[in-house]
C-alpha positions, 0 to 999 in steps of 0.5 A, a space after each residue: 545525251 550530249 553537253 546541254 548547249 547541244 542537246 537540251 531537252 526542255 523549253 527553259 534549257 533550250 532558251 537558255 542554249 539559244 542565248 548561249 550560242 548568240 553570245 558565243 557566236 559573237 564573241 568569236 567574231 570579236 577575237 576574230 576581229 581583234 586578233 586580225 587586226 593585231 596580226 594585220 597591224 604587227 605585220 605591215 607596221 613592223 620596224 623595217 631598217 630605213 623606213 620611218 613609221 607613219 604616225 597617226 593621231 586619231 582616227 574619228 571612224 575607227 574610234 566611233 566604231 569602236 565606242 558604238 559597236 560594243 554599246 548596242 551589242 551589250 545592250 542587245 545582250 542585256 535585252 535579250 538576257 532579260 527577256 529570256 530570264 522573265 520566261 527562266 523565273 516565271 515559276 507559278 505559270 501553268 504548273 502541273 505539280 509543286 515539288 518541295 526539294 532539300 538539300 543536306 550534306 550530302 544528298 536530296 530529298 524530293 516530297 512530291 504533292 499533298 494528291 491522291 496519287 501521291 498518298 500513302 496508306 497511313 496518309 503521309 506523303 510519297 518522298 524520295 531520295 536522289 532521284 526525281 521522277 516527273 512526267 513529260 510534257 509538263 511544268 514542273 515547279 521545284 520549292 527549294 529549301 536546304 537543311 544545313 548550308 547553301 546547296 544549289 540545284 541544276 540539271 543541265 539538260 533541263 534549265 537553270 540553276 537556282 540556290 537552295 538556302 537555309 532559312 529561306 525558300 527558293 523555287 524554280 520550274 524544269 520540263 522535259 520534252 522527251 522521255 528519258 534520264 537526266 543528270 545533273 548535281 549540286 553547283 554550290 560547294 558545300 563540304 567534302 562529299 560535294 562531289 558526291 551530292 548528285 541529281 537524277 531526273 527521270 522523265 516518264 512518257 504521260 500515259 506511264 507515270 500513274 503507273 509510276 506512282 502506284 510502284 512509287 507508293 507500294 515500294 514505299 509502303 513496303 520500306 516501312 512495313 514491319 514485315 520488312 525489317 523482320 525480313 532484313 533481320 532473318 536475313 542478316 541473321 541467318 543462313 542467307 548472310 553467310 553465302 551473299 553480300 548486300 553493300 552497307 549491312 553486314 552479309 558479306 558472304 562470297 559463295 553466291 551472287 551479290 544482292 545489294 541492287 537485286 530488285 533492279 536487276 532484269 532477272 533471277 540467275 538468268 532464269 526467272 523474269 522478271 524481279 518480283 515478289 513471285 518469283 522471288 518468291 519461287 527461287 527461295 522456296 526450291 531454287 535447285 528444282 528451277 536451276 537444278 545444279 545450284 548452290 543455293 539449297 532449298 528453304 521450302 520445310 527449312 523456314 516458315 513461308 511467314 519468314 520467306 515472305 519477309 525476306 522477299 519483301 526487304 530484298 524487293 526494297 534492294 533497288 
């Protein structure tokens, strides 16, 4: 994906990119203009020895020219500024989904639509952090709001920016034409992890994103299953800590591979696909008998099939 004047991907960036390139187009025709006219005029008007300058005290054509010209291009400027801006601030029409965004030192938090597809089991809300997914084809509107200084929100590829303020709620709509990973971050300086206060669009093909949304919420209901936390503690806790790291909790072992990304990874050591509960499942049951010649010994008879299962449910939240 390229520089969002070359390559934007939604109807508000390519408005945006088509005023971009009038007004940088223009302005090349200005220096051009301008410096030919220096390099022309420094040339045939240099002081030449025996030679008296011609002296000129006005020149009405030029003069107009240069008032006129310069007046209907910033009035041309400013007309098609405003007529693209009614369409970048016009947030409330045909909109397929709100959602709320806020920004705090230093990340997002996207709370997606009070709909069925959205709903947890105890009710609450689908949230996420970092990352937005949205379907393709469709308007979407971002309620902005922060929680402790002024953030501000832009994915280049996809449309404007807007500021996120304490206090007061802002909004604006992106859309994305085609499927895909945007990036984008926050533009507004706001502390020392400001660099690090990123933004990731996933735009999903129409026909995948209920099936998006299901994974959203089973991954979400099992962040906060008890049977989770079980599973992180038996793992911290227990053999498994000794041999693999996971980043940010205090396994740090180096015999086995690193797990800290093992639910996003396409496979188990190169021999069960894909991740899932299954056949991870499997592989801590008796991974020797399906990669036989592996360290990891077996913990099927060693642990009970409850605490297993519990392990693989926090290691399916390692994404």
């Amino acid at each position: 994906m390229g520089p969002w004047p070359l390559d934007p991907r939604g109807p508000q960036a390519e408005s945006i990119s088509v005023v971009y390139w009038i007004l940088f187009a223009c302005a090349v025709v200005v220096l051009a203009i301008v410096v030919g006219a220096l390099t022309y005029s420094g040339i045939k008007f240099r002081d030449r020895p025996g030679r008296v300058p011609q002296q000129f005290h006005g020149q009405n054509t030029l003069e107009l020219i240069w008032t006129v010209v310069p007046t209907l291009m910033v009035i041309s400027f400013t007309a098609l500024s405003w007529n693209r801006l009614n369409l970048i601030n016009d947030v409330d029409t045909n909109v397929a989904m709100t959602i709320k965004v806020e920004g705090q030192q230093w990340s997002w938090t996207f709370t997606y639509p009070d709909q069925q597809m959205f709903k947890l089991k105890d009710g609450t809300i689908l949230q996420a952090g970092e990352q937005l997914d949205i379907p393709v084809g469709q308007k979407i509107k971002l309620e902005l709001s922060a929680k402790d200084v002024i953030h501000s929100f832009w994915v280049p590829n996809l449309g404007g920016k807007k500021d996120a303020v304490p206090g007061h709620n802002t909004s604006l709509w992106i859309q994305a034409d085609r499927p895909g990973t945007y990036k984008g971050q926050c533009t507004e300086f706001c502390g020392d992890g400001h660099a690090d206060m990123l933004i990731t669009v996933v735009a999903h093909p129409q026909s995948e994103y209920a099936a998006w949304a299901e994974t959203a919420r089973t991954d979400a209901e099992r962040l906060r299953d008890p049977a989770t936390a079980a599973g992180r503690q038996a793992f911290l806790t227990g053999a498994c800590a000794g041999c693999h790291t996971v980043k940010g909790t205090t396994a740090v072992g180096k015999v086995g591979p690193e797990l800290t990304h093992i639910a996003s990874k396409p496979n188990i050591a190169g021999v069960l696909s894909p991740v899932n509960q299954e056949n991870l499942t499997k592989w801590v049951h008796n991974a020797p008998g399906i990669k036989p010649g592996i360290v990891m010994p077996k913990f099927e008879g060693v642990l009970p099939d409850q605490q297993i299962d519990q392990i693989v449910q926090w290691l399916l939240t390692l994404k």
